[in-house]
C-alpha positions in Angstrom: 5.7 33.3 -12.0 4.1 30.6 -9.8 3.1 31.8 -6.2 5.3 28.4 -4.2 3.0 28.1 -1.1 0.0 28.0 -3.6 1.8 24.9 -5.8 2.7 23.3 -2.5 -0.4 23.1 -1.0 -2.2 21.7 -4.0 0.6 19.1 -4.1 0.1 18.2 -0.6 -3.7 18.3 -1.4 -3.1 15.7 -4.3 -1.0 13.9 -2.2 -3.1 13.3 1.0 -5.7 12.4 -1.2 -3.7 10.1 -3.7 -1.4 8.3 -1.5 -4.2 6.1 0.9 -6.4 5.3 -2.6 -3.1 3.9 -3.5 -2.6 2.3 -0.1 -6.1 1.0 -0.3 -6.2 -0.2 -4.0 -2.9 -2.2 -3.1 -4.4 -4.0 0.2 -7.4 -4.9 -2.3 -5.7 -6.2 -5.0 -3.6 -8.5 -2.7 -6.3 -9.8 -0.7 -8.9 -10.8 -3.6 -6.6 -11.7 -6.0 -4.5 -15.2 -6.0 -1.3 -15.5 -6.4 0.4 -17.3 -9.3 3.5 -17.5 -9.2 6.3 -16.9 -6.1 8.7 -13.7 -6.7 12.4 -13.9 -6.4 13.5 -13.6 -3.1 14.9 -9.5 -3.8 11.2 -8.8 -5.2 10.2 -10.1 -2.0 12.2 -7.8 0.4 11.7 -4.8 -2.4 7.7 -4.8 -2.0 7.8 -5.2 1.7 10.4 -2.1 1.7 8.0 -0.6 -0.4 5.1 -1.3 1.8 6.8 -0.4 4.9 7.6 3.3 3.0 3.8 3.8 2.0 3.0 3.5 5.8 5.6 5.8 6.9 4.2 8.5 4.1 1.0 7.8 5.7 2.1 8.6 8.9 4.0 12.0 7.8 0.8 12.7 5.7 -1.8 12.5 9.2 -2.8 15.9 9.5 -3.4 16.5 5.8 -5.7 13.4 5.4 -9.2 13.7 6.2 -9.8 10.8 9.2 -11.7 8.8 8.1 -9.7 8.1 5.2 -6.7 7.6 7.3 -7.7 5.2 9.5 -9.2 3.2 6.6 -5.5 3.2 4.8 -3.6 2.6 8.1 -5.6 -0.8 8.6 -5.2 -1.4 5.0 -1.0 -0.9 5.3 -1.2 -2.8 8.5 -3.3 -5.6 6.5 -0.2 -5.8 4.2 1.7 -6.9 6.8 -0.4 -9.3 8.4 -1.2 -10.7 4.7 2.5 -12.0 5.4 1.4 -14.3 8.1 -0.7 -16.4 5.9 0.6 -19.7 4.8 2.2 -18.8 1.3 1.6 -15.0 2.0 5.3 -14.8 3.1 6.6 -14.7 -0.3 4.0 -14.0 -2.3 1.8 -10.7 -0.1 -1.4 -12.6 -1.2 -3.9 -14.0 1.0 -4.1 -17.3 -1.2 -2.2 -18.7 -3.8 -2.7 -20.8 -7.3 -1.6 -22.5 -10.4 -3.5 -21.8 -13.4 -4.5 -24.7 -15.5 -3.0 -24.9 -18.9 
């Protein structure tokens, strides 16, 4: 039999290290890649739902994440947000957008 508190705390472990790479990874990939094509408007409100949630497990996660990693992924979940603000960012969470030519 498994000991729990020892399978919980290396969950927790994998966890508070997995979830700001993940955080992180996802600011990069939206701010250096270009959009090519705008999502459906329920693909839209899914990854900002989703966005919001990874913050919020961030948040619950504080005090198992070492600090300097946690401040790096909180400005990197607040960047996802603010990626919004740009002109097409509103529906695509890219900073830029483009066609590809044919």
């Amino acid at each position: 039999m498994t000991n729990p508190s020892v399978r919980t705390s290396t969950t927790i472990g994998v966890v508070s290290i997995l979830l700001p790479c993940v955080v992180i990874g996802h600011f990069l990939w939206k701010l250096l890649t270009p959009a090519h094509e705008f999502p459906m408007r329920t693909e839209q409100v899914m990854t900002m739902i989703f966005d919001f949630g990874m913050l919020v497990s961030l948040l619950s996660f504080r005090r198992a994440i070492p600090a300097p990693l946690f401040w790096v992924a909180l400005v990197a979940a607040i960047g996802l947000f603010a990626l919004r603000l740009s002109h097409d960012g509103w529906w695509t969470g890219h900073l830029t957008y483009s066609l590809p030519l044919h």
